[in-house]
Residue frames relative to the residue before (quaternion, step in Angstrom):
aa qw qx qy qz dx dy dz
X 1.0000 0.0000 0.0000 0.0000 0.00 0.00 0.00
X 0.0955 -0.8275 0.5020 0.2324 3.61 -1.39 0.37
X 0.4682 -0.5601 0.4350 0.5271 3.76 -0.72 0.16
X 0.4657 -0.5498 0.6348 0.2791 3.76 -1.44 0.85
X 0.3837 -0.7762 0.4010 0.2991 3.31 -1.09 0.87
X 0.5648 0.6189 -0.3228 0.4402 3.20 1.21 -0.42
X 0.6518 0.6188 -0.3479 0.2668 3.85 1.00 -0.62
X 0.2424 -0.8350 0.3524 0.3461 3.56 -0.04 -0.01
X 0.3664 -0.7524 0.5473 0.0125 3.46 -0.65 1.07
X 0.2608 -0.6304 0.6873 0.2495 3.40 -1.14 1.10
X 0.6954 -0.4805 0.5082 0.1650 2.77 -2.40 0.82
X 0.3889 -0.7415 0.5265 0.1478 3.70 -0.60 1.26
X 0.5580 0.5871 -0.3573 0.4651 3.62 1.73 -0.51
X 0.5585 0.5214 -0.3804 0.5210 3.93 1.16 0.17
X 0.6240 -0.6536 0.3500 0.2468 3.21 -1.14 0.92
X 0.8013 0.3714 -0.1074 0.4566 2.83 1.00 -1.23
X 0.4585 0.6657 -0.3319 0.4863 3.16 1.21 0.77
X 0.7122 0.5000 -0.0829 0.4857 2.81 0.97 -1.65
X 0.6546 0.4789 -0.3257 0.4858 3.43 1.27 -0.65
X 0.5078 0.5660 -0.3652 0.5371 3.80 0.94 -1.41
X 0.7027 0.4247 -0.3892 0.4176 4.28 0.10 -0.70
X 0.8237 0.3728 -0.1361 0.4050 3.15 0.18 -1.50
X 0.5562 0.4153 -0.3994 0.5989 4.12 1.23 -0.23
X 0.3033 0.6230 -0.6351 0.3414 3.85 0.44 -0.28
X 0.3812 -0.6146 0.5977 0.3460 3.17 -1.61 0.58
X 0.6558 0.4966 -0.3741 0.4283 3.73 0.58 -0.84
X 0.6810 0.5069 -0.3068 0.4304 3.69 0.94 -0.51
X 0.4551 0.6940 -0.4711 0.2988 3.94 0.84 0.70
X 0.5594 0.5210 -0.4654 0.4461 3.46 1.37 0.08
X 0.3986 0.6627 -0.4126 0.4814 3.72 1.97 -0.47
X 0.6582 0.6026 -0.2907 0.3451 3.26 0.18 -1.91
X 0.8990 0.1960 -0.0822 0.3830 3.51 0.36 -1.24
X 0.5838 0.2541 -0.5980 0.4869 3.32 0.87 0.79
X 0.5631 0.5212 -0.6130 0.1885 3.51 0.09 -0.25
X 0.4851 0.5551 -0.4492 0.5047 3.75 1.76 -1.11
X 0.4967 0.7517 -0.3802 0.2087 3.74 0.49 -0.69
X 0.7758 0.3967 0.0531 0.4878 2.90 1.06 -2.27
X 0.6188 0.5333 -0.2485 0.5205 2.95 1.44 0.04
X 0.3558 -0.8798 0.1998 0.2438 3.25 1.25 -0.10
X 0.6181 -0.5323 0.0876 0.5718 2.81 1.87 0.96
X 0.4522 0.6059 -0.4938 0.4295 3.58 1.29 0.86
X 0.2924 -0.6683 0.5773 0.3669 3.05 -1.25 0.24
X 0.5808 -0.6396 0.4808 0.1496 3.00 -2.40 1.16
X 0.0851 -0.7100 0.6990 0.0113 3.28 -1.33 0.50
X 0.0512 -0.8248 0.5609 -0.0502 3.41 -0.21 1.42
X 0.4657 -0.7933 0.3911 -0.0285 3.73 -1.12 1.48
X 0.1261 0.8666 -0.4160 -0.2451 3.58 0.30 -0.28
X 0.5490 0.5345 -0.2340 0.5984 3.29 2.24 -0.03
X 0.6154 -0.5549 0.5262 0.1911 3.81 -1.49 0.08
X 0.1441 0.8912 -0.4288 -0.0327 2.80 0.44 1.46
X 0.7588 0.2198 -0.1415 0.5965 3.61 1.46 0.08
X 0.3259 -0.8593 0.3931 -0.0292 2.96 0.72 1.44
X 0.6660 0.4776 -0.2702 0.5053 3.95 1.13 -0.50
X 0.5675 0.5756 -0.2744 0.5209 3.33 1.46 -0.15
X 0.1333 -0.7679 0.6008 0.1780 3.56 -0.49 0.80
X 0.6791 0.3905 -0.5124 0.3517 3.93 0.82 -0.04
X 0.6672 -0.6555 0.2932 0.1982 3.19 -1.64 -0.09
X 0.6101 0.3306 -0.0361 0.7192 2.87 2.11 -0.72
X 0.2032 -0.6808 0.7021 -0.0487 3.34 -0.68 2.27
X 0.1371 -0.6502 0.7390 0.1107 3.34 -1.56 0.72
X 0.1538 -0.7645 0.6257 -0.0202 3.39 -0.38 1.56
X 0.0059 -0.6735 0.7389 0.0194 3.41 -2.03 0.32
X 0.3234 -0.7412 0.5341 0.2468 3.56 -1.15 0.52
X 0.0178 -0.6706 0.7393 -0.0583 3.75 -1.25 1.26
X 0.7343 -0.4116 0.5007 0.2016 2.58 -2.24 0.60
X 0.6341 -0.4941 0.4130 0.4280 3.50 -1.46 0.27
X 0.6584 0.4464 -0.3399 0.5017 4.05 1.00 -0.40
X 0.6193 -0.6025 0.3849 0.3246 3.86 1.10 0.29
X 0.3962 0.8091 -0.3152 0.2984 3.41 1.45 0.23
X 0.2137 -0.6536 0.5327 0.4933 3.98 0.56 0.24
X 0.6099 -0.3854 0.6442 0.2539 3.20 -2.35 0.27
X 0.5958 -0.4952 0.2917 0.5611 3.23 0.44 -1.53
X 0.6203 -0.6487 0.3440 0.2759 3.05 -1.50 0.81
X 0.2502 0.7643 -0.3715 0.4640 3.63 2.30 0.03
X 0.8160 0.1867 -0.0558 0.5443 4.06 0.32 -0.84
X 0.4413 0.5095 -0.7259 0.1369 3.30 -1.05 0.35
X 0.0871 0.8376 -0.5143 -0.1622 3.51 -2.16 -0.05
X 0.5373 -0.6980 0.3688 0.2969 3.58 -0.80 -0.25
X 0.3756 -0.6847 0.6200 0.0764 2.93 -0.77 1.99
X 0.2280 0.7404 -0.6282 -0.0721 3.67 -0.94 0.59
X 0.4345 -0.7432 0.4741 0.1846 3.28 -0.90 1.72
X 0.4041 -0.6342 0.5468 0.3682 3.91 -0.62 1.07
X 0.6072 0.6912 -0.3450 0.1859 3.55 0.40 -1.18
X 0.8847 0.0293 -0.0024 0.4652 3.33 1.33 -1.13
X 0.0840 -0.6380 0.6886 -0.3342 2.92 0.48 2.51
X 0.3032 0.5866 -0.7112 0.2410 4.24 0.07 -0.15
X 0.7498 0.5732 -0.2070 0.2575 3.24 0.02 -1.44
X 0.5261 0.7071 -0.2830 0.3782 3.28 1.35 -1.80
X 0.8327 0.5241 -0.0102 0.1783 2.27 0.36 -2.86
X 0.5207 0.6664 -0.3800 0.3746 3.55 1.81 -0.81
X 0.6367 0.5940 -0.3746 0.3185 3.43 1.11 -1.63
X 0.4871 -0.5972 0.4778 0.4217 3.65 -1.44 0.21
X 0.4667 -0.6929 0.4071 0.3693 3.46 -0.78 0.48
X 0.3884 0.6875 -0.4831 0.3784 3.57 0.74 0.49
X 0.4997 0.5272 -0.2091 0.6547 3.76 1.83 -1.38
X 0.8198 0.3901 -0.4142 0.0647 3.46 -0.74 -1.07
X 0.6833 -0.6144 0.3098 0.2444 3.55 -0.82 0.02
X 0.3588 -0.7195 0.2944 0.5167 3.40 0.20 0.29
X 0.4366 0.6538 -0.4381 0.4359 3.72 0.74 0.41
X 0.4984 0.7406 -0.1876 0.4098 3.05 1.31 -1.36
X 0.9171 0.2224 0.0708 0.3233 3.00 0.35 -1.84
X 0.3645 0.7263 -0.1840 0.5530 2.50 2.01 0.38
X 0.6962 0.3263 -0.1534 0.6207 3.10 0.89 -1.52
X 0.8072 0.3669 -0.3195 0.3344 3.67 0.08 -0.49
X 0.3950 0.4307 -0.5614 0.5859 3.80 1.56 0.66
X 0.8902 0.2954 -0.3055 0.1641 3.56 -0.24 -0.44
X 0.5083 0.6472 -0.2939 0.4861 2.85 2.13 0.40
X 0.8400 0.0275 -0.1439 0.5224 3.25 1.58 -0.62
X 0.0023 0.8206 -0.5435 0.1764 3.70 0.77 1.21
X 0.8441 0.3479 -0.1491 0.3797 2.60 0.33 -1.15
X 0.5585 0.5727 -0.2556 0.5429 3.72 1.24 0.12
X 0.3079 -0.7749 0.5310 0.1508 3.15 -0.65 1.63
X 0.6875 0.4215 -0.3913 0.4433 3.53 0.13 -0.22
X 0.7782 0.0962 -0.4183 0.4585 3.65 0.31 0.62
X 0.1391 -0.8296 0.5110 -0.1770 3.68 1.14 1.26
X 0.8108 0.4657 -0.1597 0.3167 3.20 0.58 -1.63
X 0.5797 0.6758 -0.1578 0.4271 3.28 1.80 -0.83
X 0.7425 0.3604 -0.1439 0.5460 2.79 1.16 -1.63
X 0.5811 0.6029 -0.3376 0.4300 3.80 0.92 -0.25
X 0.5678 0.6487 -0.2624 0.4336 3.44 1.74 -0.70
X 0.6455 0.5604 -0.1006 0.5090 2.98 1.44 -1.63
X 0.8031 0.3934 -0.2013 0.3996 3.17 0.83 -0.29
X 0.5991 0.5328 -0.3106 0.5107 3.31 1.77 0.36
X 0.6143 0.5419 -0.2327 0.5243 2.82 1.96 -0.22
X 0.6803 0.3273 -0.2040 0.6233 3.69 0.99 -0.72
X 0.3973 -0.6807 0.5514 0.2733 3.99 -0.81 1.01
X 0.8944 0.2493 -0.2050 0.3096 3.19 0.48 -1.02
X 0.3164 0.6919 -0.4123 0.5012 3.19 1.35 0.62
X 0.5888 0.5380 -0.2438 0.5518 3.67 0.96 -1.45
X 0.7345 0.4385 -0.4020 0.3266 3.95 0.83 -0.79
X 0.6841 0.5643 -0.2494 0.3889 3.47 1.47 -0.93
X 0.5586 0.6469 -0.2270 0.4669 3.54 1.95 0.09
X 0.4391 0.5733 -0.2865 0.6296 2.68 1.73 -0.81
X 0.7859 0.3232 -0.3168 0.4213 4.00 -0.46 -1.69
X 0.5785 0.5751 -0.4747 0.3305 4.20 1.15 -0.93
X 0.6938 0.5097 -0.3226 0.3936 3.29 1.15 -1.14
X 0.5587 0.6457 -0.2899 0.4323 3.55 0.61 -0.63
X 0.6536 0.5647 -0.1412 0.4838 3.52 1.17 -1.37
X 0.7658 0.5019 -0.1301 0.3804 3.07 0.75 -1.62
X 0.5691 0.6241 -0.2136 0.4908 3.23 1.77 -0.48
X 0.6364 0.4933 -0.2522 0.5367 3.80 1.23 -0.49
X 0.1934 -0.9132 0.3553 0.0497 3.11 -0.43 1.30
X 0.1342 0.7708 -0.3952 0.4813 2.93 1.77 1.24
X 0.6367 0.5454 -0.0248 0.5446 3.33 1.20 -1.96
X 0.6135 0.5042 -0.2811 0.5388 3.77 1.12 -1.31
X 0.7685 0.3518 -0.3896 0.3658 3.78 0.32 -1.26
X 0.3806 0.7614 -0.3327 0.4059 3.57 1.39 -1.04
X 0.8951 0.0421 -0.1337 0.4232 3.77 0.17 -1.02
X 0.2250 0.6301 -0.6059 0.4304 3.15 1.56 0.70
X 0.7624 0.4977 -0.2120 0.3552 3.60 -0.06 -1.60
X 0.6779 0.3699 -0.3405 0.5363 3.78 1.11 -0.67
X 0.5288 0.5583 -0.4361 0.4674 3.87 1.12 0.17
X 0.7277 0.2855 -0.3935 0.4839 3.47 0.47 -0.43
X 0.4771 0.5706 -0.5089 0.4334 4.00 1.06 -0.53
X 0.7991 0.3088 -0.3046 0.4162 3.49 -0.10 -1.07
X 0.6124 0.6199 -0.3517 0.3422 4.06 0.89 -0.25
X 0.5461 0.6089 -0.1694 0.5498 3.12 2.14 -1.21
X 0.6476 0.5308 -0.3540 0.4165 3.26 0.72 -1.27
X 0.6440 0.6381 -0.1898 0.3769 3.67 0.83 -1.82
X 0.5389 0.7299 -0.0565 0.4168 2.95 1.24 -1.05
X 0.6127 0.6736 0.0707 0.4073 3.01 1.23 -1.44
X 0.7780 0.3297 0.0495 0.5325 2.34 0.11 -1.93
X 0.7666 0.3426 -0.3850 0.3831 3.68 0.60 -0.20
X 0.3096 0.6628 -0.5938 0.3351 3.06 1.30 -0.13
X 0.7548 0.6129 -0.1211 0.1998 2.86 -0.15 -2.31
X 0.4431 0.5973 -0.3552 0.5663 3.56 1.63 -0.96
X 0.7315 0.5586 -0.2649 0.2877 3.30 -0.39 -2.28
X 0.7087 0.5319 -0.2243 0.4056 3.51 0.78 -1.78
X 0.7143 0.5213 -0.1090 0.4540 3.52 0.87 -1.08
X 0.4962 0.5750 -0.2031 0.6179 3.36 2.07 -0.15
X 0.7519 0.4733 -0.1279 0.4407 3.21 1.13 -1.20
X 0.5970 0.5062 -0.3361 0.5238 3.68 1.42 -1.08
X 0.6878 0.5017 -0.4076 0.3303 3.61 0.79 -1.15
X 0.6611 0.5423 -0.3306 0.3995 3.48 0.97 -1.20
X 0.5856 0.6142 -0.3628 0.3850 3.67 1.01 -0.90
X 0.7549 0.5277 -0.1761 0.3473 2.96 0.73 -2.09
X 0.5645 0.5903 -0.3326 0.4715 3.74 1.81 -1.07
X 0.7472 0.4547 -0.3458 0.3397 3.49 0.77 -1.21
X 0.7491 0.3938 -0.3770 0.3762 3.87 1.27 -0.49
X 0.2855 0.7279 -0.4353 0.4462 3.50 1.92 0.22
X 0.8020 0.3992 -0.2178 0.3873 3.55 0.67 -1.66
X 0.6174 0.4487 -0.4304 0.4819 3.81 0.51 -0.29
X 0.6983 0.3240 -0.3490 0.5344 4.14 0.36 0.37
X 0.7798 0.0115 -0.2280 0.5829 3.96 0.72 -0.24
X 0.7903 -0.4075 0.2045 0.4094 3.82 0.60 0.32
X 0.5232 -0.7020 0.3146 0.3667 3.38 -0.79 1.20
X 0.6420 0.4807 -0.4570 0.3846 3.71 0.76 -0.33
X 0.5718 0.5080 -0.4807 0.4289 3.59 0.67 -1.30
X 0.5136 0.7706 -0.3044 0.2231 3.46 0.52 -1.28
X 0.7637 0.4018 -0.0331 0.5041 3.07 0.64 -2.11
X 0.6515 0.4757 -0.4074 0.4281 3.78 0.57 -1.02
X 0.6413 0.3859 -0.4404 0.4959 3.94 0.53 -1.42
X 0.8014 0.3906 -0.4099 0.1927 3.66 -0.13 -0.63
X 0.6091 0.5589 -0.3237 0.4603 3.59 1.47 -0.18
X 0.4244 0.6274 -0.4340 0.4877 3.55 2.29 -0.74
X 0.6477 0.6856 -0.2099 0.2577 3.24 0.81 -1.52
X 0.8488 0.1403 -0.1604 0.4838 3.60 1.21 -1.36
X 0.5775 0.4925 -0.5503 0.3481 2.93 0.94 0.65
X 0.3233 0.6610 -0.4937 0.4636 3.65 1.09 0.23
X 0.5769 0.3910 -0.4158 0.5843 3.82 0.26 -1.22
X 0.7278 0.4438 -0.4639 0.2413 3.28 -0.44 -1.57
X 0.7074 0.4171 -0.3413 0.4574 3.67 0.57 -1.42
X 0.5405 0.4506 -0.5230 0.4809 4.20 0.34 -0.35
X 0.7424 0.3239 -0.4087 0.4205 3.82 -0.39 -0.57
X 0.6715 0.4448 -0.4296 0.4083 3.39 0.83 -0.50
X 0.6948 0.4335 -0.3610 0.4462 3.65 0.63 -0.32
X 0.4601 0.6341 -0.4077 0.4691 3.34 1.42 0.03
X 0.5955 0.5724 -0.1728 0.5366 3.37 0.96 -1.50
X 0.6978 0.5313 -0.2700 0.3974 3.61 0.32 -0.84
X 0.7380 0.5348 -0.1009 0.3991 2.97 1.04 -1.48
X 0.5640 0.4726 -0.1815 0.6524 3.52 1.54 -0.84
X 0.6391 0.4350 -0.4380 0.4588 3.71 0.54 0.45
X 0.7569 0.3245 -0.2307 0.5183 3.02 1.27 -0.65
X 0.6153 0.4398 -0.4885 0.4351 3.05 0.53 0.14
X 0.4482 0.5794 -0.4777 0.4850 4.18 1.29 0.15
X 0.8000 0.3723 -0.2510 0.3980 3.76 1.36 -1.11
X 0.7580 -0.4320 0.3040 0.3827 2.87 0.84 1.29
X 0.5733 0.6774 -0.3808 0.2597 3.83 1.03 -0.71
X 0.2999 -0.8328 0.3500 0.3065 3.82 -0.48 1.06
X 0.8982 -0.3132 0.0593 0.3027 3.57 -1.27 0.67
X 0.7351 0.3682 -0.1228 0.5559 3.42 1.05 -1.54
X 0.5231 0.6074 -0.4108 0.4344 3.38 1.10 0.22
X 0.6828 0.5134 -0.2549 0.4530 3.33 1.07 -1.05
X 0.4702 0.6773 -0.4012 0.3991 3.02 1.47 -1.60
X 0.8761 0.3222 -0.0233 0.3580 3.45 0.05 -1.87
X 0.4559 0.6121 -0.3799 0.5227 3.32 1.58 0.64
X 0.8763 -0.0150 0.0615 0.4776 3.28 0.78 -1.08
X 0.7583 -0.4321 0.2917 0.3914 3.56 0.76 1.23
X 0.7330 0.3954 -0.3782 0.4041 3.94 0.31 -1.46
X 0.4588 -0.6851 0.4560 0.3351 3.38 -1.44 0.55
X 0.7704 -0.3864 0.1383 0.4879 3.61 -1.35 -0.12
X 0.6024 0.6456 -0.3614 0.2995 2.88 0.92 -1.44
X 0.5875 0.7529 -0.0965 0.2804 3.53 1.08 -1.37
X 0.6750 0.4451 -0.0341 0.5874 2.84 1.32 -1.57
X 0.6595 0.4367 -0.3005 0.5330 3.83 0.87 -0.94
X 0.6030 0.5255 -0.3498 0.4879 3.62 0.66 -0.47
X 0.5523 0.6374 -0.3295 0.4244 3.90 1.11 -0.42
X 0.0612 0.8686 -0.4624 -0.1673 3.83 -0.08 0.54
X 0.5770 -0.6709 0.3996 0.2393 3.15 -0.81 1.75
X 0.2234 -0.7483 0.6228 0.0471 3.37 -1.19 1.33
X 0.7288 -0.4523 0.2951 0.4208 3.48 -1.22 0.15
X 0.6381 -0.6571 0.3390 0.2148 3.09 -0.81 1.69
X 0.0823 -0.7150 0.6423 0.2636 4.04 -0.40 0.23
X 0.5911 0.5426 -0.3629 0.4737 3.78 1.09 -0.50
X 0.0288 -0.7400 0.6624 0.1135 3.16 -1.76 -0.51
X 0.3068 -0.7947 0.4380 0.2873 3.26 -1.14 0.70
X 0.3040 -0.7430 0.5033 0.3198 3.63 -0.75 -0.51
């Protein structure tokens, strides 16, 4: 089967999507290769940047101790960042991996303009072709439709936000630099106050960061040691609706 390009498809990067496909009864030959390609880890799927110094897409993560010791070799999984399939997506699909092709149906189903890609992938992989089949089916119930209406305007609102909050913190520094500079000089002036908002800017962003992972399920001292904020910080964060899922 292929996805019509014109039809509209919910986003597999929602939880509750991603579950409804993959718990399907008809969708257990999905279930197990995707556990397949994964190599018996469990998945944790991104639609945001969550490690932005990384140029791949697919983090294999584990949890150690503050001396680098593993936790255990019982848990580990794969973070895979939707954001950066570009690359993936260039390869012919004859090359990619089943991981590959995985990640890049559920990164772009729902997106008519790479329809053709993902429709390729999906004549090629059987059991891929089954979870297209149950998305489409899903995507058609307009229960499911009103559902990710409402998480479209959450996550737009949120964004929203969050730049405000940047911008402002751009603005105090520049303000605060320009009445700094007229008593020790307009340059000194200008640099502490731009040092000043981009500092805010980077705290909300590690704030942001942190509140993604902590939706992906990702445990504390990881974040801790992802992004600088301390525990206390991070527990004080209250965990919105997951855009990830695990498996």
């Amino acid at each position: 089967m292929a996805l019509p390009t014109r039809e509209v498809i919910l986003p597999l990067s929602y939880d509750f999507v991603l579950k409804a496909v993959l718990t399907h009864p008809d969708a257990r030959p999905a279930l197990m290769d995707l556990i397949s390609a994964a190599i018996g880890r469990e998945v944790v799927i991104s639609v945001r940047t969550v490690f932005p110094d990384y140029a791949g897409y697919a983090s294999y993560i584990q949890m150690r101790r503050d001396d680098g010791t593993l936790v255990t070799d019982q848990l580990s999984l794969i973070l895979v960042e939707l954001s950066k399939l570009r690359g993936a997506r260039r390869k012919p699909v004859g090359e990619m991996t089943a991981l590959e092709m995985w990640s890049i149906f559920m990164g772009y189903a729902d997106k008519p303009r790479h329809r053709k890609l993902v429709n390729e992938i999906i004549s090629r992989r059987e059991a891929i072709a089954v979870a297209a089949e149950v998305l489409r089916t899903i995507s058609k119930d307009e229960h499911a439709r009103a559902k990710n209406m409402s998480r479209r305007k959450f996550e737009t609102d949120t964004f929203s936000n969050l730049a405000t909050a940047e911008e402002r913190g751009r603005r105090a520094g520049r303000a605060e630099g320009r009445a700094e500079g007229h008593a020790e000089g307009l340059a000194e002036g200008h640099a502490e106050g731009l040092a000043e908002g981009h500092a805010e800017g980077a705290a909300t962003k590690a704030l942001h960061i942190a509140q993604n992972m902590r939706s992906l399920g990702i445990p504390v001292d990881t974040i801790v040691a992802a992004t600088g904020l301390t525990r206390e910080e991070i527990e004080k964060l209250s965990v919105a609706h997951a855009t990830t899922d695990c498996i």
